[in-house]
LUMFITOR-846624 format. One record per residue: residue in three letters; x, y, z of N, C-alpha, C in turn. Coordinates in steps of 0.05 Angstrom, whole numbers, plus 5000, padded with zeros to 4 digits. Layout:
N
alaXYZXYZXYZ;...
***
This chain:
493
unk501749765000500050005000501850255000;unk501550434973503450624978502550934990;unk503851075002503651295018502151464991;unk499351555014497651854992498852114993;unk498952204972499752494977497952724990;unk494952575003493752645018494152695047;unk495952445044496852435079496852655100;unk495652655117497252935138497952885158;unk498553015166500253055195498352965216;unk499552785226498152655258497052815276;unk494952895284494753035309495452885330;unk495453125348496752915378494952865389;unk492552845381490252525397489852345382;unk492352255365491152195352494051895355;unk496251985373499151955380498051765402;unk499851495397499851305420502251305429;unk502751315466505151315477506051095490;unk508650995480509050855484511850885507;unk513650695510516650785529518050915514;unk519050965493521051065484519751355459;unk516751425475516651615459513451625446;unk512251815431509851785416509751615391;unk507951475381507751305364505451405346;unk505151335320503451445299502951185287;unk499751155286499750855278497750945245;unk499450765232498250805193496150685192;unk493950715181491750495173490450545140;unk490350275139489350275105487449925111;unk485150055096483449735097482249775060;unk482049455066480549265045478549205053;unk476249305048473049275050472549045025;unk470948925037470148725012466748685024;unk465748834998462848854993461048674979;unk459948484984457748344963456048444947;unk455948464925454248564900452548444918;unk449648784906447548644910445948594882;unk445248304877445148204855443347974852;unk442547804846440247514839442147324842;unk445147424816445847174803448647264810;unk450147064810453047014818454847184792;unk456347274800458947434781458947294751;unk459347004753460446894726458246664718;unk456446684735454046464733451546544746;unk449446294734446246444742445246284770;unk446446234788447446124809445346334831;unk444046304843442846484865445146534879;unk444046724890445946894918443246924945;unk442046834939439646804962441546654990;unk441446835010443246725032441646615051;unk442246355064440946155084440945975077;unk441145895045439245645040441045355052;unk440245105041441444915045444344965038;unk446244805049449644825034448844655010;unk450744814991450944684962447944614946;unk446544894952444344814930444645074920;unk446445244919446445484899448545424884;unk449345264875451645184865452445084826;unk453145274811452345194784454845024787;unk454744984749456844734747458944974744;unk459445224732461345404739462545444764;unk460345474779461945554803463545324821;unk461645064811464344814821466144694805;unk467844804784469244914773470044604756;unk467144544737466544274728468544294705;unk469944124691471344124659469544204645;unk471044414627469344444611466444744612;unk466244794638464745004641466245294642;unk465845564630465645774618464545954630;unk466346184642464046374663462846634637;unk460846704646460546924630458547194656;unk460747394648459847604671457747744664;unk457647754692453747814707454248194694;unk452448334677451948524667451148604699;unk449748604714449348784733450648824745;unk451948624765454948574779456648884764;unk457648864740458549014726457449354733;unk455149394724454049674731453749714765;unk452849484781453849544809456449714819;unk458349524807460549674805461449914791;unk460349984775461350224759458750424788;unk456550414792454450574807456750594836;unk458050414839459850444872461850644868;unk463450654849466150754834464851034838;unk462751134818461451364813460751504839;unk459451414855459251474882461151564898;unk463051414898466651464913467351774899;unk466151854878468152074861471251874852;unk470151714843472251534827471951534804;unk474751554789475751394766474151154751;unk471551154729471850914722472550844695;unk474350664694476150494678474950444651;unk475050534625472650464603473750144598;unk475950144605477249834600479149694625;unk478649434630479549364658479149074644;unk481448904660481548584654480848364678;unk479448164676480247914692482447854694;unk483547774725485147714728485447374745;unk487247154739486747014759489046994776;unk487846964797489847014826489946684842;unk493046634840491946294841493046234870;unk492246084878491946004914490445784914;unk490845614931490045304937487845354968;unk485745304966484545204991482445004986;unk480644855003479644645003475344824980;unk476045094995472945214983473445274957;unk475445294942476245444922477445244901;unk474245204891474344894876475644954852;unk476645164839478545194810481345234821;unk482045224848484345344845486145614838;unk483745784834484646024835481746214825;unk482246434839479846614840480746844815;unk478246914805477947094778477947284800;unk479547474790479447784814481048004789;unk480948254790482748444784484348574791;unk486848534773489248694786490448964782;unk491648884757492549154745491049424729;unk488649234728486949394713483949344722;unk483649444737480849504747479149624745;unk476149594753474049584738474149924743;unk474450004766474850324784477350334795;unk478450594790480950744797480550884826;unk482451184829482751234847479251474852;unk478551424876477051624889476851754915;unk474851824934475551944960473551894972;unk473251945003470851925026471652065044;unk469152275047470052515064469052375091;unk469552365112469852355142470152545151;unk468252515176468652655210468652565235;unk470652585245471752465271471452695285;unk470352765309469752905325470553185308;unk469153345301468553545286470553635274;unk472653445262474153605243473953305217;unk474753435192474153285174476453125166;unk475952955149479052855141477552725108;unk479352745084479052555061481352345055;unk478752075055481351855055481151845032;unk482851785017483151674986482951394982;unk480951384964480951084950482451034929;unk484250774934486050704915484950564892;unk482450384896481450144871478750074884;unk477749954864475549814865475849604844;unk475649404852475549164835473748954841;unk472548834817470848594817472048284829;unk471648164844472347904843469847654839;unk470447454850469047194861469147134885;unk467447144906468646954934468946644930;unk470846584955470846344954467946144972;unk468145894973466545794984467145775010;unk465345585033465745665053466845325075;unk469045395088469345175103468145075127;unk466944865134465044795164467044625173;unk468344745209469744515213468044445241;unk466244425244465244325272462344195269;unk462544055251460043885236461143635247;unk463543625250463943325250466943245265;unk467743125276470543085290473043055277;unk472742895255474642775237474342915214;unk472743055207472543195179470843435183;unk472343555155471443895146469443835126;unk467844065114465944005097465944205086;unk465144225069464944485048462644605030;unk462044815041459644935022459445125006;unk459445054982459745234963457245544953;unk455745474962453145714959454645964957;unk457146044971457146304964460146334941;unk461246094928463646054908462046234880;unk463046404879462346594855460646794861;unk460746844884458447024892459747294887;unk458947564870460347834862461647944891;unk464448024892465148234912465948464891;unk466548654913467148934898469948964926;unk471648954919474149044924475049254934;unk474249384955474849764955477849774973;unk480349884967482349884976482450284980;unk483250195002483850505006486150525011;unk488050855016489850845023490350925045;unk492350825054493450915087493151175099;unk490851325091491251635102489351605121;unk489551345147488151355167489851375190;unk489751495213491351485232490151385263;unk488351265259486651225288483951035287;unk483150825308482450695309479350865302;unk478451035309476551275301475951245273;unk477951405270477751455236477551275217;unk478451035224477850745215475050715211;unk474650735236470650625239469050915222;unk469351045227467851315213468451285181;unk470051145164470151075143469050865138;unk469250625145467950365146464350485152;unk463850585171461350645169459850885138;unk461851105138460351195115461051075089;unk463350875085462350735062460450575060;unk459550415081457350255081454550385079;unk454650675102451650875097452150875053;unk454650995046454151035015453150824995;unk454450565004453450384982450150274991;unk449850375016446950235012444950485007;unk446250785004445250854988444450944961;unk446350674956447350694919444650434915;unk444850234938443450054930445649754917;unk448049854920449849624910450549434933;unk450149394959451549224974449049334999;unk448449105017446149125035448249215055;unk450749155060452249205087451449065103;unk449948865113450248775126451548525132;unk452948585163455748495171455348275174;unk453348275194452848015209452447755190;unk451947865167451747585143453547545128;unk456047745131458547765116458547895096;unk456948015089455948125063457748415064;unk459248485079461248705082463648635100;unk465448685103468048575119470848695105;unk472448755124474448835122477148725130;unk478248745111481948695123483748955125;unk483749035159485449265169488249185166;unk490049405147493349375152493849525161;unk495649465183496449625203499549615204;unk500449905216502949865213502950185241;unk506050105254505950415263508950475257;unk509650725271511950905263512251155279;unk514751225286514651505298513851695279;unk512851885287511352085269512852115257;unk513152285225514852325207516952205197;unk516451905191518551755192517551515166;unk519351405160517651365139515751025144;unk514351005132512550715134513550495157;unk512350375166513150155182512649835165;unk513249655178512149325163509849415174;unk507349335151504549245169504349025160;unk502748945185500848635186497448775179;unk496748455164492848525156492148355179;unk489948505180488148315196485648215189;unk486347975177483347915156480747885166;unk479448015147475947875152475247895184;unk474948275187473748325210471548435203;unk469048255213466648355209464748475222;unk465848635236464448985256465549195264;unk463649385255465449665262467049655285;unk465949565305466949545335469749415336;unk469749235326472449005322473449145311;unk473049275284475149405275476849555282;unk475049765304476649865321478249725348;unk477449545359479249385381480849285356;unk481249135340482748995323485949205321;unk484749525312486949725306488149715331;unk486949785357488649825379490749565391;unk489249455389491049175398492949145381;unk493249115352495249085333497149255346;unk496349525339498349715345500149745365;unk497849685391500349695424501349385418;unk501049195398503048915396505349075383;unk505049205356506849275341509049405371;unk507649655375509249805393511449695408;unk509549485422511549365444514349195434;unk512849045415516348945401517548965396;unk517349335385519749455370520849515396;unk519749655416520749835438522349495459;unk522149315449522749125461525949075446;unk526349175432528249155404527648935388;unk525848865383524448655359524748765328;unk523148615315522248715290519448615281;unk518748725265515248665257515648435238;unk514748185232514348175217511048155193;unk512448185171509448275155507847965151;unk505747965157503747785166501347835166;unk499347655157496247665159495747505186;unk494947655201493747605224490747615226;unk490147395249486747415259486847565281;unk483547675283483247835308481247595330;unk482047585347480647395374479147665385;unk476047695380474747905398474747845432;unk474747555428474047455459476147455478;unk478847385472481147345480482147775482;unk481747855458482248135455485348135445;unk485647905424488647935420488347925387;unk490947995381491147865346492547605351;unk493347445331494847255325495947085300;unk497947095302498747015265497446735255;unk496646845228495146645215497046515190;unk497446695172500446565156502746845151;unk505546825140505647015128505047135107;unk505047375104502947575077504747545049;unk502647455036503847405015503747664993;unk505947724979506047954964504847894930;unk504748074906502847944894504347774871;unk506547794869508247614856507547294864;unk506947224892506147004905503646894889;unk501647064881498446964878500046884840;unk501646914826501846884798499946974782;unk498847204793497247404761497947384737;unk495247234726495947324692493647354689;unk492747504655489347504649488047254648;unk485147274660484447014655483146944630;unk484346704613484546664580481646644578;unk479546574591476446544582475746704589;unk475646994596474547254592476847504581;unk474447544559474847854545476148074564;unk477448304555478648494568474648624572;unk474348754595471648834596471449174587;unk470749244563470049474551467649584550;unk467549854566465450024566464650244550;unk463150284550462550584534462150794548;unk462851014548463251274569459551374565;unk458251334539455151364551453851204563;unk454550974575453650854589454150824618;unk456850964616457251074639455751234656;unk455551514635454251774639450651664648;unk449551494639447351384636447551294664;unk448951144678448251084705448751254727;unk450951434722451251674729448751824739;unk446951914720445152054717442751944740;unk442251664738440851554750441451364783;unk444151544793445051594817442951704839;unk441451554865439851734881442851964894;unk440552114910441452384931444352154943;unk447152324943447852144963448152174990;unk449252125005448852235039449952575044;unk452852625027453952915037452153085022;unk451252975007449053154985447153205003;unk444452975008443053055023443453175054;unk446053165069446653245091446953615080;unk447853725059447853905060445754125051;unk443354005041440654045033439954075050;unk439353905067437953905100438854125113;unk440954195118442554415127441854675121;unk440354685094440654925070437354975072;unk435854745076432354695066431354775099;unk432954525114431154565138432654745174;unk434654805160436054935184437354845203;unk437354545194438254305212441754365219;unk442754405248445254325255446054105237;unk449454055231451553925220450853675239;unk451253645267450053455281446353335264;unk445653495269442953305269442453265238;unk443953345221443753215193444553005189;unk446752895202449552745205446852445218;unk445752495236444852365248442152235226;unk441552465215438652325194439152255177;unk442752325153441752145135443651935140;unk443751795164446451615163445551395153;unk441851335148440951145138438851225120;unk438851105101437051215080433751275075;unk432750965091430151055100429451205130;unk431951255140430751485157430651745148;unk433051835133432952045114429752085101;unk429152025083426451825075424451955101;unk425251875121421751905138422452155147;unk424652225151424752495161423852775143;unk424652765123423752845102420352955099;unk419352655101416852725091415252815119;unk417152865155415452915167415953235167;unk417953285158418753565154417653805126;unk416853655107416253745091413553955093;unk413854265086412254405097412554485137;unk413654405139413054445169415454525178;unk416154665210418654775220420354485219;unk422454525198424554315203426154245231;unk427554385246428054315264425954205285;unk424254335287421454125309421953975299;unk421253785271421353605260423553405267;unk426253505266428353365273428453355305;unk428353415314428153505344425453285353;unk424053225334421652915340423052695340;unk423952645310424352485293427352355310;unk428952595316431552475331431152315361;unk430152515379430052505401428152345410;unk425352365397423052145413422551885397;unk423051875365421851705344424751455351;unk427251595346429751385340430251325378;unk429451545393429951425417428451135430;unk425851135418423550945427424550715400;unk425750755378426550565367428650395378;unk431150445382432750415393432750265424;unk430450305432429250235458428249885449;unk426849895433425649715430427349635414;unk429749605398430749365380430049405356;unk428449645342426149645315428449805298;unk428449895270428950005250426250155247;unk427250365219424750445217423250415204;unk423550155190421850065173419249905197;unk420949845220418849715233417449855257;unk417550225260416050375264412850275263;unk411150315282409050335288408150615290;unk409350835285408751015277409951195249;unk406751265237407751315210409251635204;unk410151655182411151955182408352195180;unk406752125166404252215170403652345196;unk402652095208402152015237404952295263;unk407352245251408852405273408052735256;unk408052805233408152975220405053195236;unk403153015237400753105253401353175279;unk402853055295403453165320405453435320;unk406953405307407953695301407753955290;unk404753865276402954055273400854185292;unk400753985312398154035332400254155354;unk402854135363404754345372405554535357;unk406154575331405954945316404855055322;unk401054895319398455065321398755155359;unk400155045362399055135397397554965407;unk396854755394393454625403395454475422;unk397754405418397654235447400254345462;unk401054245477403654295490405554085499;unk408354175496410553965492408653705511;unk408653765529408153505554406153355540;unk403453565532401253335523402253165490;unk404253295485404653225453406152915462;unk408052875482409552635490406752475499;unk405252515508403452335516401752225488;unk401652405478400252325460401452185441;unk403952205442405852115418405451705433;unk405951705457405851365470403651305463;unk401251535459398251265457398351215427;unk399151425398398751365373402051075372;unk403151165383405450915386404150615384;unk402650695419401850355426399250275403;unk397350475402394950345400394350465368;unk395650765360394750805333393851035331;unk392251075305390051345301390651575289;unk389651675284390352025279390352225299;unk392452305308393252505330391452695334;unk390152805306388253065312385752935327;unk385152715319382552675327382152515349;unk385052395362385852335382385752555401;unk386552735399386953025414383753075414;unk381953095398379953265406378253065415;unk379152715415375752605432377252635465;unk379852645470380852535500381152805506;unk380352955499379653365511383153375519;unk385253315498388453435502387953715494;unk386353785484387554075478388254255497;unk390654475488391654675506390054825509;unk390254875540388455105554390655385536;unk389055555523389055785522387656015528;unk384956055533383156165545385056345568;unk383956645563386756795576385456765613;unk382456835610380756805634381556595649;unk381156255631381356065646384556015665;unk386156145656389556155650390056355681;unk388156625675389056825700387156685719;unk385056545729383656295747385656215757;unk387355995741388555795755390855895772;unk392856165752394956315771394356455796;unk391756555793390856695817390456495846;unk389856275832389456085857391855935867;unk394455975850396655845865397956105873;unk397656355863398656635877397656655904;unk394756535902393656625940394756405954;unk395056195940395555965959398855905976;unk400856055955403256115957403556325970;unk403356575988404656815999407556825993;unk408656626015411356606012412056605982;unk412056355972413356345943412856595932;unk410356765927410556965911412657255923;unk414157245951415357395948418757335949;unk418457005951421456965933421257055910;unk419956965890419857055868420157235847;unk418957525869419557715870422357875866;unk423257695891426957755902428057555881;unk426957395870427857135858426957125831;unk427557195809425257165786425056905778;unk427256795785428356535766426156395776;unk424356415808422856205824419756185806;unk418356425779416556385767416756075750;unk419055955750418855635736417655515760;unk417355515788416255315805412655455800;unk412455655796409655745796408355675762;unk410455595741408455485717407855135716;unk410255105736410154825742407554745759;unk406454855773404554835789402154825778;unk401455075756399055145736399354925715;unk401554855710401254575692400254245698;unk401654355725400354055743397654145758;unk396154265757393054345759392154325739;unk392354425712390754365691391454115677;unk392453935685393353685679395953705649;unk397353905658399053945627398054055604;unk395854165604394154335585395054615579;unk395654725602396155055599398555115575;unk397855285569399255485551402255585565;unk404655365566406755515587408355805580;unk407655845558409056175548406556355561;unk403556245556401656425556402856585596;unk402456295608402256195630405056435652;unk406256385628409856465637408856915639;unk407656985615406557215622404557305641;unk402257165654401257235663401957315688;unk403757095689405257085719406857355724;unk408157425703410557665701408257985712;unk405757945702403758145704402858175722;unk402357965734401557845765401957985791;unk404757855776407657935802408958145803;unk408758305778409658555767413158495766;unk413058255753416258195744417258365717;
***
């Protein structure tokens, strides 16, 4: 992985100390994304994940004599829609390559992948790590095949092998080393994943493998040049990714400061143990014996066909983060927060549309994703609709209700349903405004209080214990701005 001319300078939180001084640890990862797709890269092979072992399995992908891959056209525009997205380079011409390696899943003996010429060149991903920004550069994007999959605890004496996912499309994203912190790691890994699922090319999700990364890690005294790094393959969570960087790094640390040396190695990460540990050493690419692979064509595009998918790119996240910003007045924070997923973006949107954007966000953040989150749900599996919240934040514009009764009201359309307006007017929520009914209720906690009204006096700040009072008499109805003047007139504050 060679040094970006993006690179910058380490901040010092960014510096691990070690005995003999501050340490600057490099990071560069290999994300490997699953096309989202029907049919397998080089065959019409499902990619439907769960099923039985070895029933998605063509005679291509178990790599029969005689069988001929021919590439998946979507797979293909997947990848060019991911590239485009990155602000990347894409390639009008790019080759198969085979990359040859022996394992028991990897029934040809070597995997169709790209090397020298890939499907996407260089691009970028803007990041924020605690409010300053950083752009990592993307080095490639390339198409491969995965391999199949090994089961060793089926059986005592033997391994078994399931091929369902042997040809299944990856997309290759290599970045370059302009990471310096276990942070900045995960804040990349996350907004590439928010981007491709809102390209629609890769679902991201981890937990099925369908996204995963290999972190190379390496450290160095600041300004000094590269260190050996070790990978750490096929870590599949943001979280790990980050324990994975720290642990590497205070290993690296300690050996050198031990007077050791690194050597370069693919290592596993143990989440449970909290250690790395060597798996083989790293092989460089002279090792894999690249050459084109003789049964596929060099793959040639046409730059209008490019432009054509281009065009038909949705909103992407920094896009819509800065719309929101521009449309609805929304803080850098609370944009950050709505479009980090696409159908929340999506519901927020349509509860905001026409109406004060920040109330809106200030629902949608704080009570809608808090009570999601609570319960385990997404928001697809919301029990409340955008409609449905959009109405309650209208019946607080209008005044008709007030913050307190609007949370109440927001648990019963939650649990049980309905339309808020008409919810509000059979269960008599509406806000007391009535100026009469309003100077009633003050007058009767003014006589009942002596004392308090002449702290209050001496005290202004003590008129919050006196709206607190008129609110808990009219059962949370009152008007608390109305409520907040009368008092001031009252008291002659």
């Amino acid at each position: 992985m060679s040094s970006s001319k993006s690179e910058a300078a380490a901040k010092p939180s960014n510096l691990i100390s070690g005995d003999t001084g501050d340490w600057e640890v490099v990071i560069g990862l290999e994300v490997h994304a699953q096309v989202a797709s029907n049919a397998k890269l080089f065959s019409g092979a499902s990619t439907e994940y769960g099923a039985e072992p070895n029933s998605h399995v063509s005679l291509v992908d178990a790599a029969m004599p005689g069988m001929l891959p021919v590439i998946n056209r979507e797979c293909v525009a997947q990848a060019i829609r991911t590239g485009l997205g990155l602000n990347a380079q894409v390639n009008l011409k790019s080759i198969f390559d085979r990359k040859n390696y022996f394992y028991p899943d990897l029934p040809q003996g070597y995997q169709i992948s790209q090397y020298k010429q890939p499907v996407v060149g260089e691009g970028k991903i803007e990041i924020d790590v605690d409010g300053e920004a950083l752009t990592v550069g993307v080095e490639r994007l390339h198409l491969e095949q995965d391999a199949g999959k090994s089961l060793h605890d089926q059986h005592p004496d033997y391994s078994y092998v399931d091929l369902n996912r042997s040809g299944v499309a990856l997309m290759e994203i290599v970045s370059k080393p302009d990471m310096r912190s276990a942070k900045q790691a995960q804040a990349y890994v996350t907004k590439l994943r928010t981007i491709l699922r809102y390209l629609g090319t890769c679902d991201g999700d981890m937990e099925k493998g369908n996204l995963r990364a290999d972190v190379n890690v390496s450290v160095r005294k600041p300004g000094t040049e590269l260190g050996t790094r070790c990978e750490i393959k096929n870590v599949n969570s943001i979280r790990f990714i980050g324990q994975a960087i720290e642990v590497e790094a205070r290993r690296q640390i300690e050996i050198i400061e031990d007077g050791g040396k690194i050597d370069q190695e693919t290592r596993l990460f143990d989440p449970a143990r909290g250690e790395t540990r060597s798996m083989r050493s790293k092989e460089e690419a002279h090792d894999y014996r690249y050459f084109p692979d003789p049964d596929l064509l060099p793959l040639e595009l046409k730059q209008d066909y490019v432009d054509g998918l281009q065009q038909h790119l949705p909103e992407l996240p920094d896009e819509k983060r800065s719309r929101f910003m521009k449309d609805f007045g929304l803080s850098a924070y609370d944009a950050n927060v709505l479009v980090a997923e696409r159908p929340s973006a999506d519901y927020f949107e349509q509860v905001a549309q026409g109406r004060d954007g920040k109330l809106a966000a200030n629902w949608v953040i704080n009570e809608l994703f808090g009570r999601l989150n609570k319960e385990g749900k997404d928001i697809a599996a919301s029990p409340m609709s955008a409609d449905q919240l959009g109405s309650i934040v209208d019946l607080i514009s209008s005044n008709a209700i007030s913050g307190k009764i609007a949370k109440d009201l927001f648990e019963i359309v939650w649990s049980e349903g309905g339309d808020p307006a008409t919810i509000v007017e059979a269960r008599g929520m509406k806000q007391v405004t009535d100026t009469g009914a309003l100077e009633k209720a003050v007058d009767d906690i003014i006589a009942a209080n002596p004392d308090k009204v002449e702290q209050a006096k001496a005290k202004p700040s003590m008129l919050g214990w006196f709206v607190g009072q008129v609110m808990k008499g009219t059962g949370g109805k009152a008007n608390p701005a109305a409520v907040n003047e009368i008092l001031k007139q009252k008291l002659g504050i």
